[in-house]
C-alpha positions, 0 to 999 in steps of 0.5 A: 911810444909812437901810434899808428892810426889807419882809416878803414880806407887804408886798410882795405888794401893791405887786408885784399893783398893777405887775403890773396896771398892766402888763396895762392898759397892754398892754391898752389898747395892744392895743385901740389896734392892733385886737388886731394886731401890726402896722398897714397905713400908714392905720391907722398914720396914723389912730392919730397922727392924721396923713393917710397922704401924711404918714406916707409921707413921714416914712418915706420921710424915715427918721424912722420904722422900720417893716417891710415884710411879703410883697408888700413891705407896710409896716407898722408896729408900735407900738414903730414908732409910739411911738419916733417919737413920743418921737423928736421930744418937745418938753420944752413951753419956749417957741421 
């Protein structure tokens, strides 16, 4: 079996390059949920480019989470939104 040593000096650069890319992926998230947390239905909806009506349904179906907040609210999160997306992933083969 083969062994990969690297100095610390080696690794600086590689470990900045994940670092960075970590923030501009998180970044780019908050961008995408305008700085918040969480989103109303209609701003969850516009973000995966459904209209509201269906966005309920699927809730009120149970194939997406989300949280309720005072007044009984929903909202959702982008774990919310991103897990129902990799939920129901298609691996692209023809039906």
């Amino acid at each position: 079996m083969a062994t990969l040593q690297l100095s610390e000096d080696d690794l600086k650069p590689l470990i900045r390059e994940i670092v960075e890319a970590v923030f501009d992926e998180a970044n780019e998230f908050k961008r995408l949920m305008n700085g918040k947390i969480a989103v109303t239905e209609p701003e969850a909806a516009a973000l995966l480019g459904l209209n509201t009506w269906q966005l309920r349904d699927i809730r009120l179906a149970g194939n997406i989470t989300h949280s309720r907040i005072v007044g009984n609210k929903v909202r959702y999160t982008l774990d919310d939104l991103v897990v129902y997306l990799r939920r129901w992933r298609d691996g692209g083969k023809g039906k």
